[in-house]
N, C-alpha and C positions, 0 to 999 in steps of 0.2 A: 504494500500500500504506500501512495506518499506519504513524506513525510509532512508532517502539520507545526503550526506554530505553536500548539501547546508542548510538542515533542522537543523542539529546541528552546523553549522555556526552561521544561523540564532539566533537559543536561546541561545548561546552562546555570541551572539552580536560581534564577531572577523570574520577573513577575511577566505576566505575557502582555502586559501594558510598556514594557522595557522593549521584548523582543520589536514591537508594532513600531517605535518609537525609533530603533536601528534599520527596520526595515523601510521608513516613511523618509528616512536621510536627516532623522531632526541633531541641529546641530548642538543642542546642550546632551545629548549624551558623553557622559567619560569615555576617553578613549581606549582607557584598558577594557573596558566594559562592549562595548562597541568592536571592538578587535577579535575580542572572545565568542562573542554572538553570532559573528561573519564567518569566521572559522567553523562552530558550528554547522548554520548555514549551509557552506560550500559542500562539508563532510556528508552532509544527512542530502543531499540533490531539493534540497527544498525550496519551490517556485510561491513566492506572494500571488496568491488571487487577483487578479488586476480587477475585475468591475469592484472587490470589494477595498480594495486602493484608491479607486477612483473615488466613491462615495466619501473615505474617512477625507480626501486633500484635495477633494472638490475641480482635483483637474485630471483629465485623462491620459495623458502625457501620448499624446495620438495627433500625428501632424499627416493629412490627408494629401495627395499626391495625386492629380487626375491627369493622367497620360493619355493629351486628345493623339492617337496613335504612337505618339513616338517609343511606346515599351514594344512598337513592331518593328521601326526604323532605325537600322541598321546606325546611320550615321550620329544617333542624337540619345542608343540607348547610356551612352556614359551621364546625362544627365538623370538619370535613376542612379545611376551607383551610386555619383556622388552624393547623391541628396540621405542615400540607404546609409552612405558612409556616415557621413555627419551624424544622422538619427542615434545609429549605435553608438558612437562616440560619446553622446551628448545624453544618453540613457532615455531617449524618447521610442514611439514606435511608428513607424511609418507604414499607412495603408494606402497599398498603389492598388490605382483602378487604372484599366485599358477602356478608352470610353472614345464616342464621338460625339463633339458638340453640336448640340439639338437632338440627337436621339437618344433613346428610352436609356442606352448605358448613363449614360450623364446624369438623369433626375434620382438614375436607382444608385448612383454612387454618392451624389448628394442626401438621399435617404441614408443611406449606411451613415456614413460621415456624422450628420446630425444624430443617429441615434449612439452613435459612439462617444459621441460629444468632442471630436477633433477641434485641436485650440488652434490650428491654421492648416489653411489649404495652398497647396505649390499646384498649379494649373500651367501644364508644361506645354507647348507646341511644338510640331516636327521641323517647321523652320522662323525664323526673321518674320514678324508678321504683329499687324494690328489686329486685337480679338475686343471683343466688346461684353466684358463681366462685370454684370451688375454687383453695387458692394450689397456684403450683408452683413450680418452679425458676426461671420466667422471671418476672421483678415485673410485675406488672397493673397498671396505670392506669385505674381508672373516671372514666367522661367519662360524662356527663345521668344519672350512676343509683350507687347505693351498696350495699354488703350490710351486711345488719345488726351483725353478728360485728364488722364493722370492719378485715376482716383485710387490704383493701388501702386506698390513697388512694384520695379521690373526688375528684371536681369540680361542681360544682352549681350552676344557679343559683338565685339568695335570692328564693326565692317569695314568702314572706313581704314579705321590704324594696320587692320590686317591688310588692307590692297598697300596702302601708304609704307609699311614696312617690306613689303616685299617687291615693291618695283623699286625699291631704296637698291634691295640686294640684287636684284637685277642690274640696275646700271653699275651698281659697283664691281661687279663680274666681269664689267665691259663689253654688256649688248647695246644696242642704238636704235636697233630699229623689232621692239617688241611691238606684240599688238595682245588684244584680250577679248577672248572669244563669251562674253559675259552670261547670264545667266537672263531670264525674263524679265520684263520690263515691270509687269507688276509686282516682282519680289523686291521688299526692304532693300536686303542685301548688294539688290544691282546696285540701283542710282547711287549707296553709300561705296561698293566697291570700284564702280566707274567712276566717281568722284576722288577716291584716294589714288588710284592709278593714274588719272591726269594730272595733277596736283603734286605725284611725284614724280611723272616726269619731268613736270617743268620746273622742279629743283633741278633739276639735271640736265634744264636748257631742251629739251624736246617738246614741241607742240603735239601731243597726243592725241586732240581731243575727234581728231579722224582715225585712228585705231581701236575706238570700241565698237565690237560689233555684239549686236545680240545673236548668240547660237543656238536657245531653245525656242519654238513655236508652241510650246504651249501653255497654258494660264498655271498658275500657280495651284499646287495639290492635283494634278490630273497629271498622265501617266507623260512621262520626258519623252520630248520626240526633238531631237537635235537638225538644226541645219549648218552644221559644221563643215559638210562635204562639199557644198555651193560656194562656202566660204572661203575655205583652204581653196579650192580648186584658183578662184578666183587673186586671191592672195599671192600664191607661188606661180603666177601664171606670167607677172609683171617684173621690171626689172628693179624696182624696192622690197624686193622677198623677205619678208621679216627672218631675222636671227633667232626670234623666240617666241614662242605661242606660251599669255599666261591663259590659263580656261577658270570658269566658272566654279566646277566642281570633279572633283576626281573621276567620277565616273562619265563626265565629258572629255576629261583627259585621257582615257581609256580610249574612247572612240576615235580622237586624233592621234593616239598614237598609229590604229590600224586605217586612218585614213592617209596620215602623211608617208606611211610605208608603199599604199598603194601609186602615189604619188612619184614613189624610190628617193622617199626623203628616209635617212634615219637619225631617230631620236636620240639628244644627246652626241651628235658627230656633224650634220649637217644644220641640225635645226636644235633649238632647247624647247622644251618642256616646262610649266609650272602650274602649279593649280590649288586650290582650299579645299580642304575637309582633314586632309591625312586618313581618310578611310579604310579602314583594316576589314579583307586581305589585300584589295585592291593596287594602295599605292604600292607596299613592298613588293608584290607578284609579277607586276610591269616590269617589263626587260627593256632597258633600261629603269632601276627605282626611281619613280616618280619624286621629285624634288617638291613641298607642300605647302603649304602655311595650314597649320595644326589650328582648328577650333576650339576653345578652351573649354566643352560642354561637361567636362567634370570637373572643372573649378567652379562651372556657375550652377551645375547640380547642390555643390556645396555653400554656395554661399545664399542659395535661395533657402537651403533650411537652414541655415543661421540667421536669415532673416525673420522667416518662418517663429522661429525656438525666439529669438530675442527681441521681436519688434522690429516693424519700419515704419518711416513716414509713407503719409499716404502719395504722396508725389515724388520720391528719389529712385531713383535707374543708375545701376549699375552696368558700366559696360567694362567688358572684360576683354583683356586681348589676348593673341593665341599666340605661339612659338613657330617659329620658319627650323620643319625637318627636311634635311637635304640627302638626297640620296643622288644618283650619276645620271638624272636626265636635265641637267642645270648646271 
């Protein structure tokens, strides 16, 4: 049978109003007393009841977690770890839902959530994006997406500073005539990573702002259909042949790498490579290693449940920037 708290009372020889008191975290316990209780504890595998924890400290230490997809998307699932990580750390318990916003997962995870009595909700999205959540009693933590109102904390990452840092390392390598195969027009992410890509070249004396080209045709959250092939063809066809292709996202990287081969370009010898996500298996697998700028999606898993666990203002955005991994296509 488990063990129970009157059992570790007992070999403890103290009152079971002592044990509650060690196990509630209250900090006027002695600490020889306190020490000896834990030890107990550990020895005997004994688990506190949690609804009945909940009742005596009137908080549930339960921070809710609603994954509109991203616990199925490959590139965003480290924003659950981190968030998982923190919880442990911090002795909270986190409850992920896989849900889509406006369907029936959504209101049945808000029903859990409320009857569990979760003291904040982390509402994560698959990418860069304005969502529109109504506040309520329980604080919201937005994780990859923001509302315009500003009515809850964000989290973000600096799309900008990531295009801005890596056409830095671009020109410092000694390419000249890059170009950036970008992402849709209605993702976040483009206009802010089109914007740091021109803005660094023309630190570095190049008028850019005619090498953005958009390479996906389709709207944002519907399935990736690239026009890459029109592009490149277009591109290496002229006697300004870019030195470097940056792309959008890794697995657009992918595709130019087997389009510029058909081309009888090869990557990393004739042409460079570069692109965001650092997507595992993807970038390491490419022959040549795709060269990256890393998303920092488990730095802002973690710092949304420390916003979560500690409070935020109802209008502060954190943006987070990501690290440049380099492998031999750059």
């Amino acid at each position: 049978m488990p063990a129970t708290q009157r059992e570790v009372a007992r070999r403890a020889k103290t009152s079971l109003k002592t044990v509650s008191r060690v196990i509630n975290k209250d900090p006027l316990v002695n600490v020889e007393t306190r020490s000896r209780i834990e030890a107990i504890i550990a020895e005997l595998g004994y688990e506190p009841h949690q609804a009945a924890r909940m009742m005596r400290s009137q908080k549930s230490n339960i921070i809710g977690f609603l994954a509109d997809g991203v616990a199925t998307y490959p590139s965003s699932i480290d924003l659950v770890r981190g968030a998982q990580d923190v919880a442990w750390e911090r002795g909270k318990q986190m409850m992920l839902f896989n849900i889509e916003r406006g369907r029936p997962s959504s209101a049945m995870a808000d029903s859990q959530l409320a009857a569990f009595r979760a003291e904040a909700i982390i509402y994560a999205a698959t990418f860069h994006q304005q969502v529109d959540i109504e506040p309520t009693s329980v604080p919201h933590i937005l994780l990859n997406c923001f509302d315009r109102g500003g009515r809850h904390p964000a989290i973000l990452p600096d799309d900008y500073q990531l295009a801005l840092d890596i056409t830095r390392i671009i020109f410092e390598r000694g390419y000249r005539r890059p170009v950036f195969l970008n992402l849709n027009i209605d993702i976040v992410a483009s206009h802010l990573r089109g914007k740091g890509f021109i803005e660094g070249a023309a630190a570095a004396g190049l008028d850019a702002s005619g090498r953005v080209h958009i390479a996906v045709k389709s709207a944002a959250g519907a399935p990736t259909e690239f026009v890459t092939r029109r592009i490149l063809a277009d591109l290496f066809s002229g006697a300004d042949r870019p030195d470097l292709v940056l792309c959008g996202q890794d697995i657009m990287a992918m595709n130019v790498y087997f389009e510029l081969a058909e081309l009888g370009l090869k990557v990393g010898k004739d042409v460079a490579v570069a692109s965001f996500d650092n997507l595992d298996p993807i970038a390491g697998l490419l022959q040549p290693g795709l060269s990256t700028m890393e998303l920092p999606y488990y730095e802002m898993g973690r710092a949304a449940m420390n916003l979560a666990i500690d409070g935020a203002k109802h209008n502060q955005v954190l943006r987070l920037k990501g690290k440049f991994v380099e492998r031999n296509s750059l």
